[in-house]
VOGU-3710 file (C-alpha; in Angstrom, 3 decimals, decimal comma):
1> xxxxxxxxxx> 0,000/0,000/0,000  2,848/2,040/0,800  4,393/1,913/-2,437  1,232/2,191/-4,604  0,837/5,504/-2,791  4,429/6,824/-3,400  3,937/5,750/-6,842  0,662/7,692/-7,302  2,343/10,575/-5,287  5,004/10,576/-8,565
11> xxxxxxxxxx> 2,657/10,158/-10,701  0,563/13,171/-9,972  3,748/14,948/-9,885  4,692/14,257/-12,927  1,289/15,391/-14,363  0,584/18,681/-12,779  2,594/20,706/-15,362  0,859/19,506/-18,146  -2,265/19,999/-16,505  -1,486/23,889/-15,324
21> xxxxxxxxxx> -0,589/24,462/-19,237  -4,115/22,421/-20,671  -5,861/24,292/-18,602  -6,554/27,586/-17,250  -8,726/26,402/-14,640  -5,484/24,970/-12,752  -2,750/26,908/-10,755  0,580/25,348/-9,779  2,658/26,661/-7,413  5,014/26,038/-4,800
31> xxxxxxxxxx> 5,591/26,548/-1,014  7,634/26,304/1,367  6,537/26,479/5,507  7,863/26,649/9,000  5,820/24,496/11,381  5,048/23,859/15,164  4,191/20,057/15,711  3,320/18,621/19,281  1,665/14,988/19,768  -1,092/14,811/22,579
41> xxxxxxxxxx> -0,909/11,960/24,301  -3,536/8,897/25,378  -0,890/7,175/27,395  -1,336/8,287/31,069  2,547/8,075/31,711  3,363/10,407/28,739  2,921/14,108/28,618  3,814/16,939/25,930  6,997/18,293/26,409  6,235/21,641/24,428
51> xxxxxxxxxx> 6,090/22,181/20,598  8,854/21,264/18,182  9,653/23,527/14,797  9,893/21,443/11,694  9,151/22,234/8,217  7,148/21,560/4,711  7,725/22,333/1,195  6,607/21,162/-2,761  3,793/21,799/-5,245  0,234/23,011/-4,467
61> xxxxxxxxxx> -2,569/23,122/-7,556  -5,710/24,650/-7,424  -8,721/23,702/-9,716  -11,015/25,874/-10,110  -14,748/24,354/-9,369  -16,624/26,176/-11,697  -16,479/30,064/-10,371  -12,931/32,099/-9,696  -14,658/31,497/-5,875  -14,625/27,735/-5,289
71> xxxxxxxxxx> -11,410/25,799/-5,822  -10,449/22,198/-5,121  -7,127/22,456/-3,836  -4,682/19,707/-3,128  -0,565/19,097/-3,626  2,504/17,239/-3,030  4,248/17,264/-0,142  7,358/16,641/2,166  6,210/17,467/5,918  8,923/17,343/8,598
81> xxxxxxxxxx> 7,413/17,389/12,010  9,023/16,992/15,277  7,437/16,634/18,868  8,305/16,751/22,308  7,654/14,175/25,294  8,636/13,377/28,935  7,514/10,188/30,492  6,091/10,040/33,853  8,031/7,729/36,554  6,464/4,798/37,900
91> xxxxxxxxxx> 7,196/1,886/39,949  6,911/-1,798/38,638  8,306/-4,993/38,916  11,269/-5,424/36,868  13,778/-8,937/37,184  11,582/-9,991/39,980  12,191/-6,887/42,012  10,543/-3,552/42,526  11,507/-0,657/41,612  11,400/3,197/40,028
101> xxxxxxxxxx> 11,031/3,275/36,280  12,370/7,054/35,823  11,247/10,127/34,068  12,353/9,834/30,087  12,940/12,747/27,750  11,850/11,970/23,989  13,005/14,157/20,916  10,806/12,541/18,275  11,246/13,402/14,946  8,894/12,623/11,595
111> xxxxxxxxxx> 9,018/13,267/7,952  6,046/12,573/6,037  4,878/12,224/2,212  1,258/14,233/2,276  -1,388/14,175/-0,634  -4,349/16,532/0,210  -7,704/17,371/-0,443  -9,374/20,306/0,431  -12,427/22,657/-0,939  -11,147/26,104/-1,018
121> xxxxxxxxxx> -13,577/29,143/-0,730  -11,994/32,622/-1,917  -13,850/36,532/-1,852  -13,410/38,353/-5,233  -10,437/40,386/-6,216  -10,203/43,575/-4,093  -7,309/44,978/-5,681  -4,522/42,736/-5,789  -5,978/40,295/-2,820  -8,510/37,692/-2,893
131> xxxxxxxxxx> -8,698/36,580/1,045  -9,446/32,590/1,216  -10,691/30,152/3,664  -10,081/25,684/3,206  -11,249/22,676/4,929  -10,609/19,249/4,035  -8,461/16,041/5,177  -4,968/14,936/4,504  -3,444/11,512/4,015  0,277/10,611/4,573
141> xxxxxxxxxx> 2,661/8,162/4,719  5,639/8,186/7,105  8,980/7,108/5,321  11,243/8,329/8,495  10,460/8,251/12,350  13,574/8,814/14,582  13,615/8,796/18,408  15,310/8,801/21,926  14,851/4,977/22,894  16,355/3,626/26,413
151> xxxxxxxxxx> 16,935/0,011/26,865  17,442/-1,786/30,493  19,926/-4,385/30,459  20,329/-6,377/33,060  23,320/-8,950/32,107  25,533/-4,978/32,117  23,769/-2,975/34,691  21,640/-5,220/37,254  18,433/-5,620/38,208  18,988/-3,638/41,784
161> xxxxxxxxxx> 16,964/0,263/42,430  20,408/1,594/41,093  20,598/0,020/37,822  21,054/2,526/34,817  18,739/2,750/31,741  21,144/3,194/28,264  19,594/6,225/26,361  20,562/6,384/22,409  19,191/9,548/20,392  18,045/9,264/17,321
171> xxxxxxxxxx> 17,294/5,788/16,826  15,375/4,672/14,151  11,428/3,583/15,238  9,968/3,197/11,923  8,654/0,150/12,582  7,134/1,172/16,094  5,513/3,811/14,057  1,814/3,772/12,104  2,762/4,140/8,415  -0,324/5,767/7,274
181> xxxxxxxxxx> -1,984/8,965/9,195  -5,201/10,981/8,635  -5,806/14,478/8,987  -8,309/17,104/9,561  -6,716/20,250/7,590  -8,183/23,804/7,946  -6,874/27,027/6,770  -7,170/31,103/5,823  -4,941/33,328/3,928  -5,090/35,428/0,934
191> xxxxxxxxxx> -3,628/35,877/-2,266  -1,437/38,818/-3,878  -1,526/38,634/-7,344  1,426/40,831/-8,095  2,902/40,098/-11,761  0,740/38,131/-15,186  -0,107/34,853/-13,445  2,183/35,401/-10,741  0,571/35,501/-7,325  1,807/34,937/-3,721
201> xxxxxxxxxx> -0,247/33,010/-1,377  0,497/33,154/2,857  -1,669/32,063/5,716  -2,086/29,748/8,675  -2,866/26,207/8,443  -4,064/23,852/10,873  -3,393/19,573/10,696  -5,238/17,513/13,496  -4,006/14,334/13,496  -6,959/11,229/13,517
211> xxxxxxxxxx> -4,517/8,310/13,778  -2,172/7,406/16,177  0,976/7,449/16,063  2,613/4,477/17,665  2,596/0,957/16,357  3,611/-0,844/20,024  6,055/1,412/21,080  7,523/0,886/24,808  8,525/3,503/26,918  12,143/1,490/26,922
221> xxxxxxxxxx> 13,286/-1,362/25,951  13,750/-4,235/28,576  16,545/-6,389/27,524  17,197/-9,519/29,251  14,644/-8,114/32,121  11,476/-9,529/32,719  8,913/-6,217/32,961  5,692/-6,810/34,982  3,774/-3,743/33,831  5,043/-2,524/29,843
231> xxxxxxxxxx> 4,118/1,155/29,114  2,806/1,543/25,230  2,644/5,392/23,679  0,356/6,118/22,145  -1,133/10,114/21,096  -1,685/11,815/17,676  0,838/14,000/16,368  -0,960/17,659/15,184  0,852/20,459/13,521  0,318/24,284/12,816
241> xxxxxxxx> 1,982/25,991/9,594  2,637/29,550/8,444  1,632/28,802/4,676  4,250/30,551/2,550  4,065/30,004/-1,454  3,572/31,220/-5,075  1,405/29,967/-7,813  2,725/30,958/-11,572
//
């Protein structure tokens, strides 16, 4: 599934600048934005740890829907996101004895492939601006998930309340991640239509996560240990982006 998507992803690529030339019911354009991403969390022993700047950029298209006021609006897209999170301590059973699982920091870091769709409704011209408002959903698939992940080995650091937890940053957890996630997208700006064809487009969107995020990822890893009470994450990573592009 994930590689008919990235196909279709290419393939639509490929096709837009034909399409923007056929037809003069099409824009294609460009952007590149700065984003905020933060994951909120259904896993009681995870919190948010703040928001985390990341960034998107590649083609947008417009087609029109009939009137220069109704638009379906979709594009191509390479979304870095990053979020925050701090685990909570807890006490649990681990090799037999009890003891204090400790706080974790984790620096989680995403970058998705994102094909939307979304009805965009735009004012008339007032000068050089037309003012805009879009709703739809997004779908994307994750092709990189990297992470803070702590392991507990026993066999190297016993099983007493002093044993250490190994921390490595940056790991790769694409496989403790959900390949595919859903979106509720929502969005205003305006246009500037400064030169011919040539128009700049800014605004704010916003990307609510459906899905979550996690595909049975632990809070650490437990080695050799035997772990009476495993912590999964799980939350759904959102994101807010200043929308900065042009359409030619």
């Amino acid at each position: 599934m994930k590689k008919a998507f990235l196909s279709l992803a290419v393939a639509s690529l490929l096709a837009l600048p034909s399409m923007a030339q056929e037809s003069r019911g099409f824009k294609l354009g460009i952007k590149a934005s700065p984003n905020l991403g933060w994951i909120n969390s259904t896993t009681k022993e995870l919190e948010g740890d703040g928001v985390n700047l990341g960034f998107s950029f590649g083609l947008m298209g417009d087609f029109r829907l009939g009137s220069d006021n109704y638009a379906l609006s979709t594009g191509l897209f390479m979304n870095l996101l990053g979020a925050n999170q701090t685990s909570k301590a807890y006490k649990t059973s681990v090799g037999g004895l009890e003891r204090t699982i400790p706080s974790f920091e984790f620096a989680r870091r995403y970058q998705y492939v994102e094909l939307p769709i979304l009805i965009k409704l735009k004012t008339n011209e007032m000068g050089y601006m037309t003012y805009f408002g879009q709703l739809g959903f997004g779908s994307a698939f994750c092709v990189s998930a990297k992470s803070d992940v702590y392991s507990y080995n026993a066999a190297s650091t016993g099983i007493g309340p002093d044993a250490k937890f190994d921390r490595e940053e940056k790991a790769n957890i694409l496989s403790e991640t959900v390949p595919f996630r859903a979106s509720l997208v929502v969005g205003i700006g305006a246009e500037y239509k400064f030169a011919g064809n040539t128009t700049l487009v800014f605004g704010i969107n916003y990307n609510n996560g459906f899905t979550d995020t996690f595909d049975k990822d632990k809070l650490f890893d437990r080695k050799d240990a035997e772990v009476a009470d495993e912590v999964e994450a799980h939350g759904k990573l959102h994101y807010a982006e200043l929308l900065l592009g042009v359409y030619f």
